[in-house]
N, C-alpha and C positions, 0 to 999 in steps of 0.2 A: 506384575508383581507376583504375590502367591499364588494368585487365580489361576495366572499362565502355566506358573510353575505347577501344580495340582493336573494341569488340561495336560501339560509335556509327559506328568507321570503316567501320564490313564491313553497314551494315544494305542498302544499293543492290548490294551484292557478295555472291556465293554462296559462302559457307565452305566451305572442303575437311575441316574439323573444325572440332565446337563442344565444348566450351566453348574461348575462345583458351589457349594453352600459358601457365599461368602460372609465375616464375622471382622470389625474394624470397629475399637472403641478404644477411646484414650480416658485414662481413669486416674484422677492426680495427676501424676509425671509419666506414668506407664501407658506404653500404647501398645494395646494387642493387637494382631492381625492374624485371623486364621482362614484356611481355603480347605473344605471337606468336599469330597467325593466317594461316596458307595461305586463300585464295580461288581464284576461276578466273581472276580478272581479269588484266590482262596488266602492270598497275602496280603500283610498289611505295610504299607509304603508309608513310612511318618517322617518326617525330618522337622528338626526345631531351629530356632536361629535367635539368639539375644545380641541384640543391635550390631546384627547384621554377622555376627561369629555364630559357625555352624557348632550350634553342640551336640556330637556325636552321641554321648552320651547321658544326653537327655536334661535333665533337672527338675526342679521347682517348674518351671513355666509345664514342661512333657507331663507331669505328674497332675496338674492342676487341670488341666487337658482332658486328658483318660478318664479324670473322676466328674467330671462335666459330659465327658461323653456318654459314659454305664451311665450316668445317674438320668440322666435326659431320655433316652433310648426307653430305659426301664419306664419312668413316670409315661410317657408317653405311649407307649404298648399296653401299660397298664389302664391308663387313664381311656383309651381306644377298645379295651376290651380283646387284643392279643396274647394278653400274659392272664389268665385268671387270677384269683384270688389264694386258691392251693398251688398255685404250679411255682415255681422258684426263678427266682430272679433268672437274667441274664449277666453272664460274669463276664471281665474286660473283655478275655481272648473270644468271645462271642462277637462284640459289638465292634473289635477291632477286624475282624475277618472281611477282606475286600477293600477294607478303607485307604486309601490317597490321603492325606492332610502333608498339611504345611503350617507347622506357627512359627510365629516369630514376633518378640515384644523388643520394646527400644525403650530402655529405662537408664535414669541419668545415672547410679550408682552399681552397676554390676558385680555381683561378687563370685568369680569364680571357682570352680575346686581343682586344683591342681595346675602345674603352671602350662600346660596344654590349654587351656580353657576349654576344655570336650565337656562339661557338666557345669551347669547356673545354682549355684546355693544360696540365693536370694529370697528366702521365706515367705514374703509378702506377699512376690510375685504368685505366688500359688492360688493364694485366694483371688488374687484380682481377674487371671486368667482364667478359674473356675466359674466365677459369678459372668465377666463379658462369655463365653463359650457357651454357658447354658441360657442363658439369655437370650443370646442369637439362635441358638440351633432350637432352642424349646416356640422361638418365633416364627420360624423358618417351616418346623412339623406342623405346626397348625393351619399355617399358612398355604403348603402344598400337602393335601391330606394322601395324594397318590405319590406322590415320594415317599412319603412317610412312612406309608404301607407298603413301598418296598422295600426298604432299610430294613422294617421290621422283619419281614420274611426273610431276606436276609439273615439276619442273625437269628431269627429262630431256627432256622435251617442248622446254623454254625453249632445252635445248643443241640440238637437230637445227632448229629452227627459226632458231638464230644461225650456226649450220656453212651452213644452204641458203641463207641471206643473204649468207651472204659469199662462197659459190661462185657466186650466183647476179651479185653487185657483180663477182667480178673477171673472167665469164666477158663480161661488158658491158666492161671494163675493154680487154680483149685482143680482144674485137671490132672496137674504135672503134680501136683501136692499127691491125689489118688493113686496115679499109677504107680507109683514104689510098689517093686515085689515084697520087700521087707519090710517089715511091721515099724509101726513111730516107737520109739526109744520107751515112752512113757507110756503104760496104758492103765 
């Protein structure tokens, strides 16, 4: 299932842990199933699937995902003493940098947006697959503490690399500002 499908993504990519994190709860009528793998790569491989239709473009399940994943990652670095107390969270594109996942939920009422069905607008489903997601994976970090501390370095890695990007864009920024031979309009 996902698991395989996650191994098939990461076979050209180096695993930061093997076996992938696996995450399977049915909640009511909804059943999630997620497959997470950290790599070294610098890309993020996501794909979602609502009973069993690939949604290209994401939805409620992708959306509920992401914020299970930042929110987990951070508690956990934090809670580990990675992240101090002044230092600033980690943001998605940190936590998603390397990561393989696969979800996919099977709920009896789908509601699609558009007649593609590339995007789930099923509300509920958000919370549901936020709460099984963090649940598992907040299970999963405790449980292997040296996984956990590679993820993190991981994405802390992803955050000083996005901070020297963007001091590095705006210090080019306010260069090109200086050099004009001619004076600012206003002075």
């Amino acid at each position: 299932g996902v698991v395989s499908f996650v191994a098939d993504l990461d076979q050209t990519r180096e695993p930061l842990h093997t076996p992938p994190i696996y995450i399977y709860k049915t909640v009511d009528s909804t059943q999630v199933e997620a497959a997470i793998q950290y790599t070294a790569a610098l890309s993020d491989l996501t794909y979602s699937f609502a009973n069993c239709i690939k949604t290209e473009e994401g939805g409620t399940h992708l959306t509920g995902f992401r914020t299970a994943l930042t929110r987990v990652i951070n508690d956990y670095a934090r809670k580990q003493g990675y992240i101090k107390d002044d230092q600033a969270n980690l943001i998605g594109d940190d936590v998603r940098e390397g990561l393989a996942a696969v979800i996919s939920v099977k709920l009896t009422d789908p509601q699609f947006e558009g007649q593609t069905k590339t995007k789930l607008g099923n509300t509920e489903v958000r919370g549901t697959v936020d709460s099984v997601v963090s649940e598992g994976l907040a299970r999963y970090l405790e449980e292997n503490n040296a996984d956990g501390k590679r993820v993190i370095e991981k994405c802390l890695t992803s955050q000083k690399a996005r901070e020297a990007a963007k001091k590095a864009r705006e210090l080019v920024i306010r260069k090109n500002a200086l050099d004009g031979t001619s004076l600012p309009g206003k002075l």
